[in-house]
Each structure stands twice: as structure tokens, then as C-alpha cells.
N, C-alpha and C positions, 0 to 999 in steps of 0.2 A: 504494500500500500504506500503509495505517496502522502507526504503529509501535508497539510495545506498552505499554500503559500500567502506571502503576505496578501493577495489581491484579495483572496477569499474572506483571508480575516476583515481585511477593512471595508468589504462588502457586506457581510456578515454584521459588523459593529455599526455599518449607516443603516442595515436593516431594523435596528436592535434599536437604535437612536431615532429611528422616526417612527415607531408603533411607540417607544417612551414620550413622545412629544402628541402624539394622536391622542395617546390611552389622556394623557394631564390636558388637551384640549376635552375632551370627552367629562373629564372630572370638571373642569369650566362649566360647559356647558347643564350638568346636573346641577350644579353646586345654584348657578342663574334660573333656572328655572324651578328647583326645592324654594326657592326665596321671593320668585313669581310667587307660588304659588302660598307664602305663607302672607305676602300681601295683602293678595286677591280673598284670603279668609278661608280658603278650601285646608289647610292645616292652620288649627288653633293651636296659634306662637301670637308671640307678640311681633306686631308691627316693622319697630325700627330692628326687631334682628333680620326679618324677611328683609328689610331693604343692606342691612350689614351682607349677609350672606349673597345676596342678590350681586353687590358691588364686587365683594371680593370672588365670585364666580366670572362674574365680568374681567375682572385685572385678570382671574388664573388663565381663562380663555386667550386673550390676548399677550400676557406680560411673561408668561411660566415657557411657553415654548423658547422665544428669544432670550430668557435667563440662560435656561439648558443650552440652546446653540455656543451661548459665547462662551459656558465655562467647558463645553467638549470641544469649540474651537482651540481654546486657550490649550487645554490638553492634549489636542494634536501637538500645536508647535510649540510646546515644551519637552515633546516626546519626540519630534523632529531637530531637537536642540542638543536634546544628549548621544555621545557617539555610540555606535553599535561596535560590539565587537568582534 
């Protein structure tokens, strides 16, 4: 058996890094709508946590993908910094 070479892995690792950026858009996306829906009065909560909850579904949707990209950016080229031997 051959063993896999770097292309696979870092195939492998972009596969692995965009189903982690989907699954934490998907967690946005519930976290916004659990917080619709405690607004709207269909879950008896209080009010301003529905709109808390509502906001920070909103940032996760938007703000949590682009966190993750920059610090596995950053992780590439500090792994591209140190020498192979």
C-alpha cells in the first residue's frame, strides 16, 4: 500500500474545514431562529433573551466561519514557516 501523500492530506483537511465551517453556519442558523421563535411567543422564555440569542445566532452565522478561516489560515503558514526535515 502506498501511503498518502501530502495532496490527499491537505484535501482531506479543506474537506474536514468546510463541513466545520457549514456544521457552525448551520449552528447560526438554529441558534436565529430558537430566538425567532422565542420572540414570536411560540417558546415561553423571556423576550430580550429571544432577541440575545436571536443576535448572537446572527454574529455565529456570519462572524464564526471567517474567525475559523483566519486562524487555519494563520496555521497553514506557520506550518509552511517551519523547515521539514
Amino acid at each position: 500500500m502506498t501511503s498518502p501523500t501530502f495532496r490527499d492530506q491537505d484535501e482531506t483537511r479543506a474537506r474536514r474545514r468546510y463541513m466545520i465551517m457549514n456544521v457552525a453556519r448551520l449552528g447560526g442558523v438554529a441558534l436565529l431562529m430558537f430566538g425567532i421563535a422565542i420572540t414570536q411567543g411560540v417558546v415561553d422564555l423571556p423576550f430580550a433573551l429571544g432577541v440575545m440569542i436571536g443576535v448572537i445566532g446572527f454574529a455565529d452565522f456570519f462572524v464564526l466561519p471567517l474567525v475559523l478561516a483566519r486562524v487555519w489560515k494563520s496555521q497553514n503558514s506557520a506550518a509552511e514557516d517551519t523547515p521539514k526535515p
